[in-house]
GUMAR-528380 format. One record per residue (C-alpha): z, y, x. Coordinates in steps of 0.05 Angstrom, whole numbers, plus 5000, padded with zeros to 4 digits. Example, Ala and Ser with C-alpha at 12.3 -4.5 7.8 and 13.67 -1.06 7.14 Angstrom:
<sites>
{c3: 5156	c2: 4910	c1: 5246}
{c3: 5143	c2: 4979	c1: 5273}
</sites>
This chain:
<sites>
{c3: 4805	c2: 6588	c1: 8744}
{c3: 4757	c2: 6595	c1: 8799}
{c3: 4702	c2: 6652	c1: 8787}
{c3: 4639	c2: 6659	c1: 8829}
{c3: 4598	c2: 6727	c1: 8838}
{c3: 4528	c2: 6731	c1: 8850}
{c3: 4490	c2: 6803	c1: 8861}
{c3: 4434	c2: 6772	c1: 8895}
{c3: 4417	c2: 6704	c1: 8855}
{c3: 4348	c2: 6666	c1: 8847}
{c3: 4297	c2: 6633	c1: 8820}
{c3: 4276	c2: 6574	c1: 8873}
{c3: 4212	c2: 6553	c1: 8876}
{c3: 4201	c2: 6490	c1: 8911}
{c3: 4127	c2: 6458	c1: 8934}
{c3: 4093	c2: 6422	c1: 8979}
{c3: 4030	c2: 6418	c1: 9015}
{c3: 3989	c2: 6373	c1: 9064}
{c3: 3993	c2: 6426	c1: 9126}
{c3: 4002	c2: 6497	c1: 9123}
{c3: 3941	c2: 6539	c1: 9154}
{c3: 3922	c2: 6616	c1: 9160}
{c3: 3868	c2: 6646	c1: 9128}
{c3: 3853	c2: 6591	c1: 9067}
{c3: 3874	c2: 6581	c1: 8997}
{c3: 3929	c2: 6534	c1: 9002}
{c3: 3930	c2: 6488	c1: 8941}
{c3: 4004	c2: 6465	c1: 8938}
{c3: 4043	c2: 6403	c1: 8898}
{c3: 4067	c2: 6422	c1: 8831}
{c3: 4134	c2: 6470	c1: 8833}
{c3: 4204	c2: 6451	c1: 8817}
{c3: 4245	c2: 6509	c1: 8796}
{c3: 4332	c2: 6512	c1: 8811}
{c3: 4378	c2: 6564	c1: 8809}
{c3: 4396	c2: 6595	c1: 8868}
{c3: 4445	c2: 6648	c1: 8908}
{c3: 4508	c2: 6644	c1: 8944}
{c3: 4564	c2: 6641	c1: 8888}
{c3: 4505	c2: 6612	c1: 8830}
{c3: 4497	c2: 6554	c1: 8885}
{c3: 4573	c2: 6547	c1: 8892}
{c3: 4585	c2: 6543	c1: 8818}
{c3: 4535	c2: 6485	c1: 8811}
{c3: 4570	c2: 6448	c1: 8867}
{c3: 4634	c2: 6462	c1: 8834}
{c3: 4597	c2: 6427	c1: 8766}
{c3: 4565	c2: 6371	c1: 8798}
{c3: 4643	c2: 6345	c1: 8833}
{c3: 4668	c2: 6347	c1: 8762}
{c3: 4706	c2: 6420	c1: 8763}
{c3: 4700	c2: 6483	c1: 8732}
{c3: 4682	c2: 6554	c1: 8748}
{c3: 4650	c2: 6616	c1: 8722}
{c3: 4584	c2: 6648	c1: 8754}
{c3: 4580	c2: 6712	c1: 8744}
{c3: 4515	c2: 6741	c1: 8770}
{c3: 4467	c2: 6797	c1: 8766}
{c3: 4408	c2: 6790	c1: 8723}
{c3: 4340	c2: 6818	c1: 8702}
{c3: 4269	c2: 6807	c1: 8674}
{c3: 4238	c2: 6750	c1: 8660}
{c3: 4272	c2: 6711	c1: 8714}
{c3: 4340	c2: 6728	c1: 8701}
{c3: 4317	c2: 6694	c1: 8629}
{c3: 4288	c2: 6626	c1: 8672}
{c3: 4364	c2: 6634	c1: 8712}
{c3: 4407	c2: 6628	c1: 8638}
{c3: 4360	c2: 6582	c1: 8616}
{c3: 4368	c2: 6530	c1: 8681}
{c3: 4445	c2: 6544	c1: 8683}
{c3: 4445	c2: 6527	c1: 8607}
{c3: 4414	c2: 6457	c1: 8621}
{c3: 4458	c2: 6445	c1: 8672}
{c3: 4524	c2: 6455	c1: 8633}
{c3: 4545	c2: 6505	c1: 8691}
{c3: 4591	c2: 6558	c1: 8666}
{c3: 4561	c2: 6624	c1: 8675}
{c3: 4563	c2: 6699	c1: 8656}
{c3: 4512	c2: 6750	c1: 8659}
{c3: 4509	c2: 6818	c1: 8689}
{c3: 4447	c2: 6852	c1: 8664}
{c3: 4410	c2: 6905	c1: 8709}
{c3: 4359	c2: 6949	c1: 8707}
{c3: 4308	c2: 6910	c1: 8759}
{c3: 4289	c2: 6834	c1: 8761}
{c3: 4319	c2: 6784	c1: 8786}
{c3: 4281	c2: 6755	c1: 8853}
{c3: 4240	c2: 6689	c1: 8861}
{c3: 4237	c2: 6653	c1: 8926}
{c3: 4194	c2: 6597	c1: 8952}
{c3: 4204	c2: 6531	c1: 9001}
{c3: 4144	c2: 6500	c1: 9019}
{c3: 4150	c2: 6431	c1: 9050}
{c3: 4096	c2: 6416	c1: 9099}
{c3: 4082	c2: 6340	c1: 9087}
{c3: 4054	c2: 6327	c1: 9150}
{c3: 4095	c2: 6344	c1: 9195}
{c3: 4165	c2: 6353	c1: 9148}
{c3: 4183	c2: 6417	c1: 9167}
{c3: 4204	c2: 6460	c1: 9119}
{c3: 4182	c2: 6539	c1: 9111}
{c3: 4220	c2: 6583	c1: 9060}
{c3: 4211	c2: 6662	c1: 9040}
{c3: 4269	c2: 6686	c1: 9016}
{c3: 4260	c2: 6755	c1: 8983}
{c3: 4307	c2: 6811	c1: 8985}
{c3: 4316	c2: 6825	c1: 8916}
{c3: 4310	c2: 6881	c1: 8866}
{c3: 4333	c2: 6955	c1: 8884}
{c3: 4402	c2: 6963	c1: 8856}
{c3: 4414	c2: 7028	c1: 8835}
{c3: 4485	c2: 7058	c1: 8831}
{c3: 4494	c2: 7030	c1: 8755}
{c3: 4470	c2: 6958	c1: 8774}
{c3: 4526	c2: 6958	c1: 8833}
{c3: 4582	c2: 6992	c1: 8784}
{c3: 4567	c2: 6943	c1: 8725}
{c3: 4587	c2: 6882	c1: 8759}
{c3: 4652	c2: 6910	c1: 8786}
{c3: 4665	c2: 6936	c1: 8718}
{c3: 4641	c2: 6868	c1: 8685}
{c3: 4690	c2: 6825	c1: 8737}
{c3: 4741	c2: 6870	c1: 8723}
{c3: 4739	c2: 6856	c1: 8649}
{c3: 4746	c2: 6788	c1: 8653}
{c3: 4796	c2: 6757	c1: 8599}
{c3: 4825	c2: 6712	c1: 8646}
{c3: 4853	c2: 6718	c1: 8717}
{c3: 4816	c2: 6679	c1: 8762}
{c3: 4858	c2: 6644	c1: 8830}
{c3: 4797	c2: 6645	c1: 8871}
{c3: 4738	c2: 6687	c1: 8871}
{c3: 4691	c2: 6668	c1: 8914}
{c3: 4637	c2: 6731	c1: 8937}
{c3: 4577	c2: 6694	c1: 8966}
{c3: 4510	c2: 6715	c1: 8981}
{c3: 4465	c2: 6765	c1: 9011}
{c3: 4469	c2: 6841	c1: 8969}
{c3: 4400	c2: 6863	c1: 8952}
{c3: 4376	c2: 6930	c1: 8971}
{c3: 4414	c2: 6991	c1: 8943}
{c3: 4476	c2: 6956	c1: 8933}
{c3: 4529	c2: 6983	c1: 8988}
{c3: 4545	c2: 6949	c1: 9052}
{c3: 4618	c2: 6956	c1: 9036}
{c3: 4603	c2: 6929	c1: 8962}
{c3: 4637	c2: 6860	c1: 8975}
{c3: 4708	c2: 6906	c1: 8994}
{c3: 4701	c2: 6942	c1: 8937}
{c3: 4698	c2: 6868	c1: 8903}
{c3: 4763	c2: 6847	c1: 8948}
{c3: 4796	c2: 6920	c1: 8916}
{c3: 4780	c2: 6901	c1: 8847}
{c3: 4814	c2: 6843	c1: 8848}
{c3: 4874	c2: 6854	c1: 8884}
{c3: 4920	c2: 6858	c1: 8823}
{c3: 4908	c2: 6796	c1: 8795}
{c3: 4929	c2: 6767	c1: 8870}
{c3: 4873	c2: 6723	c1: 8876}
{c3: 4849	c2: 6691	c1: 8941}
{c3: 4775	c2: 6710	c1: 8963}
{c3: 4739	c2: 6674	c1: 8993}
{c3: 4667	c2: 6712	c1: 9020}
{c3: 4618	c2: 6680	c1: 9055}
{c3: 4556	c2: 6724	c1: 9067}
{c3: 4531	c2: 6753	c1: 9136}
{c3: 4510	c2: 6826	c1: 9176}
{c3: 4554	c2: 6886	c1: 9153}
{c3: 4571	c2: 6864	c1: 9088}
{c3: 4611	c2: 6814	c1: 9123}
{c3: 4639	c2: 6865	c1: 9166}
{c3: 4660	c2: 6905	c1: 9108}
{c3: 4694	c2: 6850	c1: 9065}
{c3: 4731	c2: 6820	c1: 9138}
{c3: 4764	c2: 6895	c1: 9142}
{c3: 4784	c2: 6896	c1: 9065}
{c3: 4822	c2: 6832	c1: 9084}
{c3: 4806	c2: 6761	c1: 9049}
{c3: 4842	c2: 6696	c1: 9045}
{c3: 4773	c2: 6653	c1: 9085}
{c3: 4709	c2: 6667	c1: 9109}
{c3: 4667	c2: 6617	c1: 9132}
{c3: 4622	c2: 6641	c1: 9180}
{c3: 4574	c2: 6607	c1: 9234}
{c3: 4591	c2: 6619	c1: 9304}
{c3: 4533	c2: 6670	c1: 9301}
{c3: 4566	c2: 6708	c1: 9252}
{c3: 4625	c2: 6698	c1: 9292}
{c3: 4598	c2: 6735	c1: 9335}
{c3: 4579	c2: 6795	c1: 9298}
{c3: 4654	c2: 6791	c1: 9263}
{c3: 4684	c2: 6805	c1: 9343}
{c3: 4626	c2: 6844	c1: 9374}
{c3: 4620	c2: 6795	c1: 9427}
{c3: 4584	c2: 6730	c1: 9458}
{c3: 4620	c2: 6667	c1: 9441}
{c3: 4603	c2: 6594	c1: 9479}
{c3: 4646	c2: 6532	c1: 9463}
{c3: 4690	c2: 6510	c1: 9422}
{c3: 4749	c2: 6551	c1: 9454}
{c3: 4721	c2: 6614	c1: 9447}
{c3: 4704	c2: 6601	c1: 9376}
{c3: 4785	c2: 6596	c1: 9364}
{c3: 4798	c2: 6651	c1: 9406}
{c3: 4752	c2: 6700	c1: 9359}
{c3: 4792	c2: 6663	c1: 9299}
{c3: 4853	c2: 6685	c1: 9313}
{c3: 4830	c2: 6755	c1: 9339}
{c3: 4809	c2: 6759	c1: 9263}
{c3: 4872	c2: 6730	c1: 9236}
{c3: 4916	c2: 6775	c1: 9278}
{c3: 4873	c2: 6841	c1: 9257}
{c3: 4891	c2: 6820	c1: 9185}
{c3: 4828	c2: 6807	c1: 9165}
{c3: 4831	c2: 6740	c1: 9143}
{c3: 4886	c2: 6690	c1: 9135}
{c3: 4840	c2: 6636	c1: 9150}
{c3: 4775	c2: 6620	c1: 9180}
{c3: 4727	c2: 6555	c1: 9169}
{c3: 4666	c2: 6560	c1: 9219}
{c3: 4612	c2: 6506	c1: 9203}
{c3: 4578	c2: 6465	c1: 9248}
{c3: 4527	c2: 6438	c1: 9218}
{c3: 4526	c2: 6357	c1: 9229}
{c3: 4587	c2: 6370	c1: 9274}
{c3: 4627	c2: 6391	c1: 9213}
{c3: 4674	c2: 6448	c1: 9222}
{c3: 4726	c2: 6485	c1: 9258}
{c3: 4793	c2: 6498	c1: 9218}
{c3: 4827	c2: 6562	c1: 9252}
{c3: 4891	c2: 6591	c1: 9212}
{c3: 4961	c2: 6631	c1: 9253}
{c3: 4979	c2: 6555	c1: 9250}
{c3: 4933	c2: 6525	c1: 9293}
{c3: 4862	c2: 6494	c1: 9300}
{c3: 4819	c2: 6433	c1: 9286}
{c3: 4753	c2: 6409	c1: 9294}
{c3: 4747	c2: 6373	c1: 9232}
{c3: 4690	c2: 6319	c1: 9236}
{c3: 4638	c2: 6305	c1: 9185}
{c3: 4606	c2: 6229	c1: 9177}
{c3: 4542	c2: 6222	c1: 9199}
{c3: 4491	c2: 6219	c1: 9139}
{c3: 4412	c2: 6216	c1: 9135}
{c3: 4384	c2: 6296	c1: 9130}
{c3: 4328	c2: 6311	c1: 9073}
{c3: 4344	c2: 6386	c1: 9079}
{c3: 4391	c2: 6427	c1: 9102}
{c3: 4385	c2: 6480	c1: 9044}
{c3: 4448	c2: 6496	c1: 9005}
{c3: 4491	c2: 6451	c1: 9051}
{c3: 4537	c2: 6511	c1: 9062}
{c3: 4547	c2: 6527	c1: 8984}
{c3: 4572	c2: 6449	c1: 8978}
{c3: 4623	c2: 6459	c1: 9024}
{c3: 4647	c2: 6522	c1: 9003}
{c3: 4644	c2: 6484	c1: 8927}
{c3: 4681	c2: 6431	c1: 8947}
{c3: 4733	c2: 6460	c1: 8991}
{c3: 4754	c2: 6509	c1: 8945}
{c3: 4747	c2: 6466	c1: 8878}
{c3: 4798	c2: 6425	c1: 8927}
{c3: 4846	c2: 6485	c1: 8930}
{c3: 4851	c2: 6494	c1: 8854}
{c3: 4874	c2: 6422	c1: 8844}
{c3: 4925	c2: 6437	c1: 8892}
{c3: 4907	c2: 6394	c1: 8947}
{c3: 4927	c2: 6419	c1: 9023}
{c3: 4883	c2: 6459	c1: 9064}
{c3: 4859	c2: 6410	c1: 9114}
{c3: 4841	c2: 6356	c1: 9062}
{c3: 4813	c2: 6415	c1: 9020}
{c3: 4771	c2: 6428	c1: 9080}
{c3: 4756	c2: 6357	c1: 9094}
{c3: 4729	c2: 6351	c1: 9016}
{c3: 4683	c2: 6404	c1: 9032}
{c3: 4643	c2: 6380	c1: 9096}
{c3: 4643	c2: 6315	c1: 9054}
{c3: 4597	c2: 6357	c1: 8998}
{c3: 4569	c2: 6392	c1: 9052}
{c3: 4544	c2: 6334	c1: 9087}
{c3: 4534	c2: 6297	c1: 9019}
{c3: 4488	c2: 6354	c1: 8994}
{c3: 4441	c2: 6339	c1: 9063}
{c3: 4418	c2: 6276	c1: 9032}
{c3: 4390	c2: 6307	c1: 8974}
{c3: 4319	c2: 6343	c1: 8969}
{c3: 4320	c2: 6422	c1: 8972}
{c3: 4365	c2: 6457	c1: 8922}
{c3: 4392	c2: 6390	c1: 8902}
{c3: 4467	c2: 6407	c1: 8920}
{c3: 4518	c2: 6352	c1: 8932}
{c3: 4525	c2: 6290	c1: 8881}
{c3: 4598	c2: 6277	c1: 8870}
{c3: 4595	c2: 6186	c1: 8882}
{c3: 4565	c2: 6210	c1: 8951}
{c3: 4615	c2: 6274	c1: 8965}
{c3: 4672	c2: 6221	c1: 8945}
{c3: 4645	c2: 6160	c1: 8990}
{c3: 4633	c2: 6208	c1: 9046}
{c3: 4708	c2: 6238	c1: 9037}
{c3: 4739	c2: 6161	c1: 9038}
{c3: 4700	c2: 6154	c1: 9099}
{c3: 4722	c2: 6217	c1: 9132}
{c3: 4800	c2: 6200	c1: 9110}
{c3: 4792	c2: 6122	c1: 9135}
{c3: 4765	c2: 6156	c1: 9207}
{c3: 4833	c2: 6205	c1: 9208}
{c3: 4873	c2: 6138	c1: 9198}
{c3: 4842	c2: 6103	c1: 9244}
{c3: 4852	c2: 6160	c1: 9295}
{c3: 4930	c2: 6169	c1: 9280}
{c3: 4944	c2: 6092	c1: 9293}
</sites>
C-alpha cells in the first residue's frame, strides 16, 4: 500500500495567450483544469503506470469540491481531509509566441492549528498500514515548518519508508526526523548541507554527509534531462535518462517520484526502481502541462534506458 499526503494541493488552471503584455486586458485561450500538489500529482502518476495508491490531501471550498470531483474522473484513489479554508487555485499561462511558459503558484489557505492536527489525526487512522508514504509538496501558511517530521513521527510504528520531497525548512525538518529518500535538486542540496556545491563530486559528497548524519538512507538528486544521481552508504551513480522531445517541464519531478516508488512496491531493486522513475520523469516531459507521464511511453523509455545499461556492460 503506498499512501500519498497532500496539505498543499490544487486546482491547475492552464491557458494560453498570443503574448503576454503589462497594462492590458489579456484575453486568454479557454482553461483546462487538473489536479495538482506534490503527493495529489504523485498519486496520478502512480494511476496512469497501472498501480495503486491513496491521496490523502487537505481540502476546502469550492475547489476542494472541483479537486474530488477531477480525482473521481480519473479513477485515482483518494481521501479527503477537510479544513476550515479553501483549497488554492493556480494558473500556467503559455505564451504562444514565443513558448515560454509563466505560472503563479499560490501559497495556499492559512492553516490554523486544527487544519495541521486533522491530517495527522486522519493519516493516523488509516485502516491499513501503508509501506510507503510519500510527503510531497509545499505546506501552506500556518502549517509548521517541522509539520512533515511530525508526519515521519506518526508513522514510525507502522515501519514504513518515507519518502519527502518538498524544499526550504520543511525539508530541513523532515531530513533531521530521518526518512528512507529525499529527492532533492542540487539547490536544495545545498540548503540540506549549508554549503555551495559544483559538480558532480560534490553532489555525492553532500549525499553521504546526509546519509552518515542519519538523515536519510538514501538520496536521488534529479537532473533534469541529465537524469539523476543515485547516492546510498553503498555507493553512487549517475543514472542517465533517454533523450525525449520537452512540451513542459511541469510535474516531471512527481513522475519520477510515481514511478520509482510504485517500482519499490512491486519489489523491484533500487537502481531499476530508480531507472523506472527518470523513465516517467522523462516520459511525463512529452506531455502538455499537468499531463503527467503515460505508461506505453514511461515503458518504451525504460526498455530504452535498460538496452543502453546492456550495451554499456558488454
Amino acid at each position: 500500500m503506498i499512501v500519498t499526503l497532500t496539505v498543499n494541493p490544487s486546482v491547475d488552471a492552464s491557458t494560453g495567450i498570443e503574448k503576454v503584455v503589462p497594462d492590458h486586458k489579456l484575453r486568454c485561450r479557454e482553461a483546462s483544469y487538473k489536479p495538482g500538489g506534490g503527493g495529489v500529482n504523485v498519486s496520478r502518476a502512480i494511476h496512469r503506470l497501472g498501480g495503486e495508491s491513496l491521496a490523502l490531501y487537505a481540502s476546502g471550498g469550492l475547489h476542494g469540491q472541483l479537486l474530488h470531483k477531477m480525482l473521481e474522473q480519473e479513477g485515482v484513489g483518494h481521501q479527503e481531509i477537510p479544513i476550515s479554508g479553501q483549497t488554492r487555485e493556480n494558473l500556467i499561462v503559455v505564451e504562444e509566441s514565443t513558448g515560454q511558459q509563466f505560472r503563479f503558484d499560490m501559497p495556499g489557505p492559512h492553516f490554523i492549528e486544527g487544519d495541521w492536527q486533522q491530517c495527522l489525526e486522519q493519516l493516523k487512522s488509516l485502516g491499513g498500514k501503508p509501506t510507503y508514504v510519500v510527503a510531497s509538496g509545499s505546506l501552506p501558511p500556518g502549517c509548521p515548518v517541522d509539520f512533515y517530521g511530525r508526519v515521519i513521527e506518526a508513522v514510525k510504528p507502522w515501519q514504513a519508508r518515507v519518502i519527502v520531497d518538498t524544499s526550504g525548512e520543511a525539508l530541513q525538518k523532515a531530513a533531521d526526523a530521518g526518512v528512507y529518500l529525499l529527492k532533492p535538486n542540487a539547490r536544495e542540496l545545498e540548503e540540506l548541507t549549508g554549503h555551495s556545491i559544483t559538480g558532480d563530486a560534490e553532489v555525492r559528497a553532500a549525499a553521504l554527509e546526509l546519509i552518515e548524519q542519519g538523515r536519510t538512507e538514501v538520496v536521488v538528486v534529479s537532473l533534469g534531462g541529465e537524469g539523476a544521481l543515485l547516492i546510498t552508504s553503498e555507493g553512487s551513480e549517475h543514472l542517465k535518462a533517454p533523450e525525449v522531445p520537452v512540451l513542459s517541464v511541469v510535474g516531471a519531478g512527481d513522475s519520477l517520484v510515481g514511478g520509482l516508488v510504485y517500482s519499490l512496491e512491486r519489489g523491484w531493486p533500487l537502481r531499476r526502481a530508480v531507472q523506472f522513475g527518470i523513465a516517467s520523469g522523462a516520459a511525463a516531459v512529452m506531455n502538455p502541462e499537468r499531463q503527467l507521464c503515460k505508461r506505453e511511453d514511461t515503458e518504451r523509455l525504460f526498455m530504452q534506458i535498460e538496452a543502453a545499461d546492456a550495451e554499456t556492460q558488454r
